[in-house]
C-alpha positions as CSV (number, residue, x, y, z in Angstrom):
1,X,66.2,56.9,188.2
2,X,62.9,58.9,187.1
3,X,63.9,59.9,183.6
4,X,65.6,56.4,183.1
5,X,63.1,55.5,180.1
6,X,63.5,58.8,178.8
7,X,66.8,58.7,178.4
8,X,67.4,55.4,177.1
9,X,64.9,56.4,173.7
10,X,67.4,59.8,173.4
11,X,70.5,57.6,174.1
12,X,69.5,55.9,170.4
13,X,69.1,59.2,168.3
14,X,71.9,59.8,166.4
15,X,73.2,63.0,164.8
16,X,71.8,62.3,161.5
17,X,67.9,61.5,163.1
18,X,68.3,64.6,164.9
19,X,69.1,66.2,161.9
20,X,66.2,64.6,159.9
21,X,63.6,65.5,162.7
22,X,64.8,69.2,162.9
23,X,64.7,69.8,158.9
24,X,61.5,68.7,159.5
25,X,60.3,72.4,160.3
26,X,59.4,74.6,157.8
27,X,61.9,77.3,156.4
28,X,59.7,80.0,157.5
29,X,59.9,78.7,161.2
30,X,63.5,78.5,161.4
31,X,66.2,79.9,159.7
32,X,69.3,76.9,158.2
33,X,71.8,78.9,161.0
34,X,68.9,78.2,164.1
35,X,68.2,74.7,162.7
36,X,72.0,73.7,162.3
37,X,72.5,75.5,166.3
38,X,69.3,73.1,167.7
39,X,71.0,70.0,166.3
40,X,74.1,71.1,167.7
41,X,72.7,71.5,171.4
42,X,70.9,68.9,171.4
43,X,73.6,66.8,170.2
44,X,75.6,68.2,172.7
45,X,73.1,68.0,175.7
46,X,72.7,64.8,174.6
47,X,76.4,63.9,175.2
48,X,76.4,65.6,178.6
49,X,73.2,63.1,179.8
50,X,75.3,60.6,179.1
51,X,78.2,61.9,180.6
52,X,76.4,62.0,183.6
53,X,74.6,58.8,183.8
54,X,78.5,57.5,183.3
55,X,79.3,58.5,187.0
């Protein structure tokens, strides 16, 4: 599969990295309520991939 190596790096973040990587961004950029939203997608498009590569 073509995104194979791209999805076995994302396959290793965990909630908490995501979380780390996000808060990265500067207050000004993002509000707490759009930060908290993008780990929550991600997290949750993240469980989907999987999903996915499961079938």
């Amino acid at each position: 599969m073509y995104f194979q190596p791209a999805l076995t790096i994302a396959k290793r973040l965990t909630h908490e990295k995501i979380v780390e990587i996000v808060n990265r961004v500067p207050n000004d950029w993002m509000t707490e309520i759009t930060k908290k939203f993008t780990v929550d997608l991600v997290c949750y498009n993240l469980s989907k991939l999987e999903e996915l590569e499961n079938e």
